[in-house]
Each structure stands twice: as structure tokens, then as C-alpha cells.
C-alpha positions in Angstrom: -16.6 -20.2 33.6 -15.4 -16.5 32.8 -11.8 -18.4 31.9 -13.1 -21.1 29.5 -15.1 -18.3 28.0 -11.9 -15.8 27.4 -10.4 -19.2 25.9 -12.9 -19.7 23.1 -13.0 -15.6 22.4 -9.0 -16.0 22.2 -9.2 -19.5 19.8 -11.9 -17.3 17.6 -9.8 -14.4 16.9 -6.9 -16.4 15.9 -8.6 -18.9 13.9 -10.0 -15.8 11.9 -6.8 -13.9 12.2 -8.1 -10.4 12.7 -4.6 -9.3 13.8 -3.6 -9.0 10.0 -1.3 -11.6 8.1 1.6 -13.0 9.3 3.4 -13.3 6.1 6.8 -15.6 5.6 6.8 -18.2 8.4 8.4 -21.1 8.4 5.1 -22.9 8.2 2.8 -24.3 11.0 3.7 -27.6 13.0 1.2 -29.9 11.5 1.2 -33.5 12.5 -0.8 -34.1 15.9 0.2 -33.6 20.1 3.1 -36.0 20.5 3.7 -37.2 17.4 6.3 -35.0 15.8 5.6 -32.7 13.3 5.8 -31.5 9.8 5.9 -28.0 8.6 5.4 -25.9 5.0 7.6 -23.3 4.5 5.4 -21.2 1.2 8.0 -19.2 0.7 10.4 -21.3 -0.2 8.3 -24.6 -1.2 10.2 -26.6 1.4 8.9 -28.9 4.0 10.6 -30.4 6.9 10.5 -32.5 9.8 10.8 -33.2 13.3 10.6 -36.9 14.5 11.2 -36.5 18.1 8.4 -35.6 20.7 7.6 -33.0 22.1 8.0 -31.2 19.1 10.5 -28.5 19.7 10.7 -25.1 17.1 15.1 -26.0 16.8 14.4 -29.7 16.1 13.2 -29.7 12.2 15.3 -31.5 9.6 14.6 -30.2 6.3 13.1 -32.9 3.9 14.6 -32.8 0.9 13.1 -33.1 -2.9 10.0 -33.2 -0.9 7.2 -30.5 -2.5 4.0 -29.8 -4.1 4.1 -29.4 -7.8 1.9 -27.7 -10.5 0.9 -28.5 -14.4 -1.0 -25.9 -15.8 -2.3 -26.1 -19.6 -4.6 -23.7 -21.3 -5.0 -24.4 -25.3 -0.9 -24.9 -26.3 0.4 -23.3 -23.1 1.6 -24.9 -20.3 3.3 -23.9 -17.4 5.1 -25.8 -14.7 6.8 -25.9 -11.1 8.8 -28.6 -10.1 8.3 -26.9 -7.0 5.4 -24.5 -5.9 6.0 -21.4 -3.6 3.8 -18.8 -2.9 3.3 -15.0 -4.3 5.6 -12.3 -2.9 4.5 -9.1 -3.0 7.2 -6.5 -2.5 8.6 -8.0 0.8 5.0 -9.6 1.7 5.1 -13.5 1.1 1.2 -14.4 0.5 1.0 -17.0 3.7 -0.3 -16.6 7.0 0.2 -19.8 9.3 -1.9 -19.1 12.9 -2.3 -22.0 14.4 -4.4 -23.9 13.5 -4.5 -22.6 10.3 -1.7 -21.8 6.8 -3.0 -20.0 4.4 -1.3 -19.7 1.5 -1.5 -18.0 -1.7 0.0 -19.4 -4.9 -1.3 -16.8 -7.8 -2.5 -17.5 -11.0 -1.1 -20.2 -13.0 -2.4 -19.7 -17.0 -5.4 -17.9 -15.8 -5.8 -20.3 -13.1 -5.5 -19.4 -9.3 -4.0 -21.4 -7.0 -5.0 -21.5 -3.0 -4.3 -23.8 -0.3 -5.5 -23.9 3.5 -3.1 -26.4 5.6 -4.7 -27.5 9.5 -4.0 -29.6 12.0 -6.2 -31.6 13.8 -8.1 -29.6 16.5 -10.5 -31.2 18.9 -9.8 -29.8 22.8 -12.7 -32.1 23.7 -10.6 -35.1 22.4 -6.9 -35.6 23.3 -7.1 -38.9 20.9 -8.3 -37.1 17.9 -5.8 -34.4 18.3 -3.0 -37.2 18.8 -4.0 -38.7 15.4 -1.2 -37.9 13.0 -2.3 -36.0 10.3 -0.7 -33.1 8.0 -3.8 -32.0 6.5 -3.5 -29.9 3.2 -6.8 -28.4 1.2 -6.1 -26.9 -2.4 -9.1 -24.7 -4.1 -8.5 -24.4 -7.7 -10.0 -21.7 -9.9 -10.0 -21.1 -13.2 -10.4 -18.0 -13.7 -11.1 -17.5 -17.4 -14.2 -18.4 -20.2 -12.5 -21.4 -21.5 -11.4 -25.1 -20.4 -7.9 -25.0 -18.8 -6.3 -28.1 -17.6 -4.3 -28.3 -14.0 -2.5 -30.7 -11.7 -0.8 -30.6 -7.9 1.4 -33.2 -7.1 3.1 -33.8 -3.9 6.7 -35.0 -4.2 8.4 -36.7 -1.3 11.5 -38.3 -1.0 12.1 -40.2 2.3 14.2 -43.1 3.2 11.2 -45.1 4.2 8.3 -45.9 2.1 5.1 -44.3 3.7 2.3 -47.1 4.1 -1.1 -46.4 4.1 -3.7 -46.2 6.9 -7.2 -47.5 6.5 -9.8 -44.4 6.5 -6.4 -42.4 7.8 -3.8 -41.3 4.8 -0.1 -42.6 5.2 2.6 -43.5 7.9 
């Protein structure tokens, strides 16, 4: 009992990450057990891949012309990414991927801030749900100012076959 207790105090403190950030990963393997895995990399608005299983850290192929993408407008003003990295503060990028968890700062686009929490799929009481493929991506959007402001993520992805979409699931 003492050991499945020590387990749940050690899944707490790294899901809360209160050993400080871990700033400029390559990302966190996202995709469920045994099904491969795709991965962020915030600091340089990349993702890649691994299609193999197990999912190995040397295995990823980067994906290429494959990233999120911002519009910003505010009154005549617009500004635009054709790829979206996150903040660097002196030699801190503004990410923090602990498993299960990426956190990852974008700043403030035209008075709008930009935040976005990637997760896999975590269930220990069910192998099946974790086995679910699923790259899971959550973007809170702010505006941070007194008047209307217009903004828009994309996600760009340029793969040799066309991803098909699961009922009640996303795409394959």
C-alpha cells in the first residue's frame, strides 16, 4: 500500500512541476502506449514523429511544413506567423514539457496573449484509454486590452497521407 501511495505523491509533484521549469525540450511524446508518438518542439515551432513502437527518444522524423499558425488583428494592425514558437527570455524558452503535461508560452500577439497546454492521455486504471491515439493540444486566448481584437490558430500539416477522421475521436 506504502508503494502505490509514494506513486501518486511522485505523479502529483510532476504533474504540478514544483521542481521549476524545464525550459527548451524537444517537446513531450504525445500520441498513446504503443502507438508511436508525436512531439512539439516550442522553441522552434517544429513537430515530429515516430511511427514505430515502442516509441524510442532517437527514433523521431521531423515533419516538415507541419505547425501551428497565428492571425492577430486589432483595429488596422495585424500580425502574423506562419509558424508559432514560444517566448525566449534571455536563454529561457517559455515551455515546460513534464510528462504528462507541455506548457508553453507564446506572448502577446497585438495585445493578445497566447498559451497552450499539450497532454497525453493518462488513465493508469485503463491501459485502453491510454492506448487511444491522441495528441491533445489546449490553446487559452486572451485579450488583454479594452477593445475588440480579432485572432486565429491554425495547425498546418503536411503529410504524405491524408489523415481521416475518427467518430467522437479526432484524426488518423
Amino acid at each position: 500500500m506504502k508503494k502505490i501511495i509514494l506513486i501518486q505523491v511522485i505523479l502529483v509533484l510532476f504533474c504540478n512541476n514544483n521542481f521549476g521549469q524545464v525550459n527548451g525540450t524537444s517537446g513531450l511524446p504525445i500520441g498513446g502506449i504503443g502507438t508511436g508518438a508525436i512531439k512539439y518542439n516550442a522553441a522552434a515551432g517544429t513537430f515530429s514523429a515516430n511511427f514505430r513502437t515502442p516509441t524510442r527518444n532517437g527514433d523521431y522524423q521531423l515533419l516538415s511544413n507541419t505547425q501551428f499558425q497565428i492571425f492577430t488583428q486589432r483595429g488596422s494592425e495585424i500580425l502574423t506567423s506562419a509558424k508559432l514558437t514560444a517566448v525566449v527570455v534571455g536563454d529561457s524558452v517559455q515551455d515546460d514539457a513534464i510528462l504528462p503535461l507541455h506548457h508553453v508560452n507564446f506572448g502577446e500577439w497585438n495585445g493578445i496573449s497566447i498559451q497552450m497546454t499539450a497532454y497525453i492521455p493518462w488513465a493508469p486504471e485503463s491501459i485502453t484509454l491510454m492506448c487511444h491515439p491522441g495528441a491533445l493540444f489546449e490553446f487559452t486566448i486572451t485579450n488583454n486590452q479594452a477593445n475588440s481584437a480579432t485572432a486565429a490558430l491554425a495547425f498546418q500539416i503536411s503529410t504524405p497521407v491524408v489523415p481521416q477522421a475518427i467518430a467522437d475521436s479526432g484524426f488518423m
